[in-house]
C-alpha positions as CSV (number, residue, x, y, z in Angstrom):
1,X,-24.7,0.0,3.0
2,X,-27.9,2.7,2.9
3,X,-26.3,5.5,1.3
4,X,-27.9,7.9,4.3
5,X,-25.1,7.5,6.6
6,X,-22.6,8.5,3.8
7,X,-24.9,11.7,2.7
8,X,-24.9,12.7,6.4
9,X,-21.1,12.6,6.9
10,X,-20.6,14.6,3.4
11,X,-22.8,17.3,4.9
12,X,-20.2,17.5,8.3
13,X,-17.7,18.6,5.6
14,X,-19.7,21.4,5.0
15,X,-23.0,22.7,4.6
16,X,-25.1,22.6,1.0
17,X,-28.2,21.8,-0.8
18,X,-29.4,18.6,-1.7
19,X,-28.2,19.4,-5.5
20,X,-24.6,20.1,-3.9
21,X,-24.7,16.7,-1.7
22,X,-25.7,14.4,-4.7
23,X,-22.6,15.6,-6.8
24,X,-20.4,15.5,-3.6
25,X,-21.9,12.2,-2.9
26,X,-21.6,10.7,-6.9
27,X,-17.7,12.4,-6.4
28,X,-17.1,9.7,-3.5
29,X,-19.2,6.9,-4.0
30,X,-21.5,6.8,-7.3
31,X,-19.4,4.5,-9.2
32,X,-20.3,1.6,-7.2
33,X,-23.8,2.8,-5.8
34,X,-25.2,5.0,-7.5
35,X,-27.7,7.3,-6.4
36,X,-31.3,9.1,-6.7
37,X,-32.0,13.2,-6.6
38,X,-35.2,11.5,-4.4
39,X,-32.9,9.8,-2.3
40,X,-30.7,12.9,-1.6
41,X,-34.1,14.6,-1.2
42,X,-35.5,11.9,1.2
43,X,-32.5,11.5,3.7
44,X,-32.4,15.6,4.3
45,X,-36.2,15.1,5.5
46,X,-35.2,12.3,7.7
47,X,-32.2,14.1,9.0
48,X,-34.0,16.9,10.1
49,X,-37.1,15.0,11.4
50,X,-34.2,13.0,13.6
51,X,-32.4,16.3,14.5
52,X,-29.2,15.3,12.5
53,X,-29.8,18.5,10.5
54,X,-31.3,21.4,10.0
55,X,-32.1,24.1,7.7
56,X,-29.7,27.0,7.4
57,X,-31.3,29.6,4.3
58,X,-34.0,29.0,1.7
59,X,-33.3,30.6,-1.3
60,X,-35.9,31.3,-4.1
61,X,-34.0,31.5,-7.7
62,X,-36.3,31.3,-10.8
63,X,-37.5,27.4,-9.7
64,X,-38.1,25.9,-7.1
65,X,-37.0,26.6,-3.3
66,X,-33.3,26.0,-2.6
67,X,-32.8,24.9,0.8
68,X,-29.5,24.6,2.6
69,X,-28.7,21.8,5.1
70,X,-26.1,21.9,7.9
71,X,-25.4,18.9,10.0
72,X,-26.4,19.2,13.9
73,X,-24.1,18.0,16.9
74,X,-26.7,15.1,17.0
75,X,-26.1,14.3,13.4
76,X,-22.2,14.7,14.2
77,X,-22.3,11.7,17.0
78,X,-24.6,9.8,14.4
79,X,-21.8,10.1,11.5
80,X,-18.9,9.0,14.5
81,X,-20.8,5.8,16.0
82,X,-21.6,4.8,12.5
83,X,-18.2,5.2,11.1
84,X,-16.8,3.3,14.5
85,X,-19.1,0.5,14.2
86,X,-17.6,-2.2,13.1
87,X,-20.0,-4.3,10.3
88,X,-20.7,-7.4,10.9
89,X,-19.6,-10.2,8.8
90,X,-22.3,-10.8,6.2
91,X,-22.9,-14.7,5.1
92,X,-21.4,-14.8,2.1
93,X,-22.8,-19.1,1.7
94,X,-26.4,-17.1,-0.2
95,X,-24.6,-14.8,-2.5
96,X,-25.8,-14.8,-5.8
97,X,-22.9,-16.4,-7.9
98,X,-23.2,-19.3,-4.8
99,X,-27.1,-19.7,-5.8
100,X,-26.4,-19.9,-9.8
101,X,-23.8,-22.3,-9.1
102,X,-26.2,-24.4,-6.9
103,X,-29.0,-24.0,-9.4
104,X,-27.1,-25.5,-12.1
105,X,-25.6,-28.4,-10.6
106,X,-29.3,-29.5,-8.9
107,X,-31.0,-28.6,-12.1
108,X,-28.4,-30.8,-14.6
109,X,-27.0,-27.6,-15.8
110,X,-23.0,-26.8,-16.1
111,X,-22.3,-25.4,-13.1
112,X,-18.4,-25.4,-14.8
113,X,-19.8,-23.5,-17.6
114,X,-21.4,-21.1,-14.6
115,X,-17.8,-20.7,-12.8
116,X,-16.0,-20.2,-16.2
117,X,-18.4,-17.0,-17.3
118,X,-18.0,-15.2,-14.1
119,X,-14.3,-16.0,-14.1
120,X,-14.0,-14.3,-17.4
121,X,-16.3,-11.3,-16.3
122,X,-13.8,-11.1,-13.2
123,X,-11.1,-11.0,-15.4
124,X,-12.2,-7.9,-17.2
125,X,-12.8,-6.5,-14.2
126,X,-10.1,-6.7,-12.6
127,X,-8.1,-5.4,-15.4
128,X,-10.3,-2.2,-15.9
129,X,-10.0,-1.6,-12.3
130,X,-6.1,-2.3,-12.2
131,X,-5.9,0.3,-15.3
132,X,-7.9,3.0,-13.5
133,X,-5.4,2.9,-10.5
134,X,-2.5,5.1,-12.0
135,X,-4.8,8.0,-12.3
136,X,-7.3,7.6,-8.3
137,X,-6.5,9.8,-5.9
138,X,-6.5,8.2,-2.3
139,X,-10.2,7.8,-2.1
140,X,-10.7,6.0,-5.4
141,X,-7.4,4.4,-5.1
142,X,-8.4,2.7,-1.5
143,X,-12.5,1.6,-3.5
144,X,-10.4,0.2,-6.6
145,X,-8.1,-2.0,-3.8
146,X,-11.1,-2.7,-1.9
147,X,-13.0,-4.1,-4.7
148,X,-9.7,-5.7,-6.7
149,X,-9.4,-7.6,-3.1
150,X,-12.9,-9.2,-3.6
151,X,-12.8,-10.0,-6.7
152,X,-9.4,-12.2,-6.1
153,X,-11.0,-13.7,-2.8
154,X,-14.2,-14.7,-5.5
155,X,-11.8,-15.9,-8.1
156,X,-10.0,-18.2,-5.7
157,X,-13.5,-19.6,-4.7
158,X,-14.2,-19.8,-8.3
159,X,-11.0,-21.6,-8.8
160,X,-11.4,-24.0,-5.8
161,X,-15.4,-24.6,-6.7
162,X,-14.1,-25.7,-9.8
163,X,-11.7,-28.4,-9.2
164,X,-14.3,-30.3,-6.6
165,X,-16.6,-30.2,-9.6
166,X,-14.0,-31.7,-11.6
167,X,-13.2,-34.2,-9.0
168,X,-16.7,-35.1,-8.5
169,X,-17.3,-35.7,-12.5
């Protein structure tokens, strides 16, 4: 996920500068993509080059020029078709703990050895995540579940690659 599309739709909640956005944006989403001042910077260019937004007030303070961004009724259907798109189903066969595994067992290595490290990094991770969900609020509450649902659908891979490796030894 670009994180332009996001920035956008925090900008339809209301206007602000591009300082404003990035801690609106690191509120929502930082913990698990964090972001750039440049990138902020960047996307507000692009939106107003595309129309999505536009400029409301420049204000000068002792620094450089504060601008203020409002998104347009073109930027408005941008943020609705995005967030109605469905995503398509990535392939999942090239992910990177797919490509270790397949590494070590075509280079002699323990590809057990592989499984058994990232289940234990799972592990913690899953149990930081399942201790930070009695204080979310909605938001973080539905990124913690998200995430805690991957991690399980990994672990049962994990679990599953695992025993054909054993059966195969």
């Amino acid at each position: 996920m670009s994180a332009a599309l996001p920035l956008l739709a925090l900008l339809e909640q209301e206007p602000a500068h591009g300082y404003t956005l990035k801690q609106r944006y690191d509120d929502r989403f930082a913990r698990t993509r964090p972001l750039a001042f440049g990138q902020v910077y960047a996307a507000l260019s692009r939106f107003e080059k595309r129309g999505w937004a536009e400029v409301t007030e420049v204000e000068v303070v002792d620094g450089p020029e504060r601008r203020r961004y409002r998104i347009t009724p073109d930027g408005v259907e941008t943020v609705s078709a995005w967030v109605y798109a469905p995503q398509q189903p990535t392939e999942f066969a090239m992910s990177n703990l797919y490509a270790r595994v397949s590494v070590a067992l075509s280079s002699g290595r323990s590809a057990i050895d592989v499984l058994d490290r990232q289940r234990v990094q799972h592990l913690g991770r899953m149990r930081e995540l399942t201790g930070l969900r009695k204080d979310a609020d909605p938001t973080e509450l539905l990124a913690i579940t998200y995430e805690l649902a991957h991690l399980d659908a990994d672990l049962r891979w994990i679990e599953e690659a695992g025993n054909r490796l054993e059966e195969l030894a």
